[in-house]
Each structure stands twice: as structure tokens, then as C-alpha cells.
N, C-alpha and C positions, 0 to 999 in steps of 0.2 A: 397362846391364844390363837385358835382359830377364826379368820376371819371370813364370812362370806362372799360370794362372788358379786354379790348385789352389791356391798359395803363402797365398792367404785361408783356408781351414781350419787352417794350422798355428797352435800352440798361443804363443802372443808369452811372451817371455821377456824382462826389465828387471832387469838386475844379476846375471843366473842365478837368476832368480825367475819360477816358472812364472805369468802372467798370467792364468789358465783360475782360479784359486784368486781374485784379487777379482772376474772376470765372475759367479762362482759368488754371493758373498757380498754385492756392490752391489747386488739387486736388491731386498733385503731393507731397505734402507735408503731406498727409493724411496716404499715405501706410507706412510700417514699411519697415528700409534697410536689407538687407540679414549681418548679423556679419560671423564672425571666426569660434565663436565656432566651437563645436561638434556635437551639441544639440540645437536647434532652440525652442523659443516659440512658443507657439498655434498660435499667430498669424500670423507669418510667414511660419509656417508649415500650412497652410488652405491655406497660397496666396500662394507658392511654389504649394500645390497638384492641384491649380482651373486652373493654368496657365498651369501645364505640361498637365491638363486634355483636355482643351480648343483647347491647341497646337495641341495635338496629332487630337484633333476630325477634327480640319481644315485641318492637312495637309495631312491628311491620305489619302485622292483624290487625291493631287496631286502628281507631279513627283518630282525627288530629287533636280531638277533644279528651282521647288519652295519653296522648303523649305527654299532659302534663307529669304524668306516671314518670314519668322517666328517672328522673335522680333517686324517688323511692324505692324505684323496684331496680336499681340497677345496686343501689348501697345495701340493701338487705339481701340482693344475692353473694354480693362481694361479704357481708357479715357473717353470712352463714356459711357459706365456704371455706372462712378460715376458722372461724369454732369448729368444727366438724374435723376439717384436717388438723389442725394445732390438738383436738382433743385426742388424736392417735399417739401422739408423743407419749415414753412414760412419764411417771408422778404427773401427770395434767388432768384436769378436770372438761368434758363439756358439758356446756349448759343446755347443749341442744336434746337432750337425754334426757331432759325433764318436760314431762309433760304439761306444768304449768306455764313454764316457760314459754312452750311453743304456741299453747291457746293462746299468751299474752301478748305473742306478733299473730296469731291468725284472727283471732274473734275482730278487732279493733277494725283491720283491714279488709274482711270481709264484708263487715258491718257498714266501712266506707263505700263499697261495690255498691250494697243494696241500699242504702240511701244517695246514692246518685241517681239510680236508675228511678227509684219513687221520685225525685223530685224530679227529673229530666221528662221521663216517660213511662208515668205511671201507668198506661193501661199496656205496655209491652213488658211492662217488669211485670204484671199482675197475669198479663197472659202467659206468662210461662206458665202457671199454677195448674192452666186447665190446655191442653192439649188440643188444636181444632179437629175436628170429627168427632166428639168424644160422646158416647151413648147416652142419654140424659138420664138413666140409672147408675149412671158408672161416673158421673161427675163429682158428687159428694167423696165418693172414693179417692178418686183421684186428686181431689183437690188437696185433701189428707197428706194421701202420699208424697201429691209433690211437694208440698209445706210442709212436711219433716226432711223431704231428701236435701233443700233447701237450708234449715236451721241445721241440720249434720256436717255440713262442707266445712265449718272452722273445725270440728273434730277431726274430721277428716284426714283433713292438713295436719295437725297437729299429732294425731296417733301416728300417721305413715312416717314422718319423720322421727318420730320419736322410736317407735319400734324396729324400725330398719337401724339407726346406729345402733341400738343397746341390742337387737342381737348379735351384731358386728362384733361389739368389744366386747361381749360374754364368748363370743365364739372365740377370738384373739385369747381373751385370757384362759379357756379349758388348756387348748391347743399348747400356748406357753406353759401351762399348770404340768403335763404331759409330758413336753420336749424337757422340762425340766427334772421329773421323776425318773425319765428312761434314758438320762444319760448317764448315771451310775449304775442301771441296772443289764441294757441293752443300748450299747451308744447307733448302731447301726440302725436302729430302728427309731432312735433320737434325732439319727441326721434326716430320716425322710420327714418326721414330725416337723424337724426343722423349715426343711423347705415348704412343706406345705403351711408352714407359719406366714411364711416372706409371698407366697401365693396369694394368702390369704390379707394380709397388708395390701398387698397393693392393690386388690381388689374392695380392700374396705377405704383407702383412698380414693377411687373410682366412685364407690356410690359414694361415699362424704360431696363431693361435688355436683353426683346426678341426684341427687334428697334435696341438696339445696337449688337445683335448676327445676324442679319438678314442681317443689312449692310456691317457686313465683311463675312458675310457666300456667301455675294452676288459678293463681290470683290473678293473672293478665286475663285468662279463659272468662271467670266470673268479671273482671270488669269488661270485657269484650259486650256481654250479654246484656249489661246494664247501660251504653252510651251510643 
């Protein structure tokens, strides 16, 4: 039986039990807890310095009234970072590959942006729609425009990360598909496939990380504009 190269994004099912439900909740169980002591391990002294680093870099735009942001957007970067990288490993699944998935953290959180700003400061959230200078033939237009560039941002979010991994692990698997067929037939030209395999990993570790810094870099942007 041949199986297709898509057959990796579907959702693994054990017993009639959807598998997307512990890829979700394992990663949680990965990081080390903050103790009592004094004196912290290496390991928790690197997650303590990434997060207070991360934090600061987010919130520094914004005003003090977002920084309530802070443990959310600092936990769903740390979430999606390691679904992304953990989903490189073999036999693993990520969840980040699914596109409903990813609307179901953007819609919510976007949704959040723009009803702060309507309740805070509804005629700045509403002036975004119309541009000042704007020719009083070209307003109705405009206004269009900007109210769908607007309702497209949770898509937005949710397509760029979603299609940047899955063409990642489509590429990873041709490449492996390949280095695998040509080493019984031509190995010399299996070891270049090879390495440009391990090139190619570790470049798709690099975005796993910049996909998931880019999505909440993008949600801090829209709450920026809202408070």
C-alpha cells in the first residue's frame, strides 16, 4: 500500500481516540517546574533568562496597559515552539499543520485586540477603517478595503503558519523519500541528498521557532493598535 505524502498531517487516532489531544498536552510536561531553592539548575536558569528575554522584547512597544499580555503571549510562544520543533522528530505529529487549529488560537485572540480597542477607544479603533486625507469618492472604497484587511488578520495568522511548516515537512519527506531510493542505486549522490537533508532540518528548526515568534510578534502589533 502506497501511502501519500499528505497521509502525515492527518490527525492519529488509538482506540477511537483522537491523538491531536496528548500532542497538545505532552509538551506541557517537557519543561522543568521553577523549586524553592536558592539556586536553580542550568535548566531552569536558560528557561527563566529566554522568557524574561522574550517578554521584555514583546512588551517593550507596548503600553503598560498591555502588559497585562504578558503570561499569554509569552506561554503560547513557548507552546508553539515546541509543537513545531517536537513535530520534526520521526513517528510525531504536529498540530501546528492544521489549519483549524491554528484559526482556533488566532480568531479568539484577535477577536480580544479588537474588542479592547472598541471598548477603550472606539473612535481610534474605528479610524483605522478610514485613512486621514482620504478623497470623499474614495471613502466608501476604502472603508471596504480596510474592513476586510481587517477580518483577514486571524486567516492570516493562521495560513502563514500553517503553510510554512507543511511545506517544510513535505520538503523533509520528498528529500528523505530520495536519499532513501539512491542509496541502492547511486550511494554518492545519496550522501549529497543526505546532507542537504541535515541542511535542510536544521533550517526547518529555525523557522519552527521564527513561525512561532512571528505569530505573536504579530498579535502584540494588532494589540499595540487597539490600547
Amino acid at each position: 500500500m502506497t501511502l501519500s505524502f499528505f497521509d502525515q498531517f492527518n490527525s492519529p487516532f488509538f482506540m477511537g481516540i483522537p491523538l491531536i489531544t496528548l500532542a497538545l498536552a505532552l509538551p506541557w510536561v517537557l519543561y522543568p517546574s521553577p523549586t524553592t531553592r536558592w539556586l536553580n539548575n542550568r535548566p531552569i536558569t536558560l528557561q527563566t533568562w529566554f522568557m524574561s528575554r522574550f517578554t521584555q522584547q514583546i512588551l517593550q512597544p507596548l503600553a503598560s496597559t498591555g502588559h497585562y499580555w504578558a503570561t499569554l503571549l509569552t506561554s503560547l510562544m513557548v507552546f508553539l515552539i515546541t509543537l513545531n520543533v517536537l513535530g520534526l522528530l520521526p513517528y510525531t505529529f504536529t498540530p501546528t499543520t492544521q489549519l483549524s487549529m491554528n484559526l482556533s488560537l488566532a480568531v479568539p485572540l484577535w477577536l480580544a485586540t479588537v474588542i479592547i480597542g472598541m471598548r477603550n477607544q472606539p473612535t481610534n479603533a474605528l479610524g483605522h477603517l478610514l485613512p486621514e486625507g482620504t478623497p470623499t469618492l474614495l471613502i466608501p472604497i476604502l472603508i471596504v478595503i480596510e474592513t476586510i484587511s481587517l477580518l483577514i488578520r486571524p486567516l492570516a495568522l493562521a495560513v502563514r503558519l500553517t503553510a510554512n511548516l507543511t511545506a517544510g515537512h513535505l520538503l523533509i519527506q520528498l528529500i528523505a523519500t530520495a536519499t532513501f531510493v539512491l542509496t541502492s542505486l547511486m550511494p554518492s549522490l545519496a550522501l549529497l541528498t543526505l546532507m542537504l537533508l541535515l541542511l535542510l532540518t536544521l533550517l526547518e528548526i529555525a523557522v519552527a521557532m521564527i513561525q512561532a515568534y512571528v505569530f505573536v510578534l504579530l498579535l502584540s502589533l494588532y494589540l499595540q493598535e487597539n490600547i
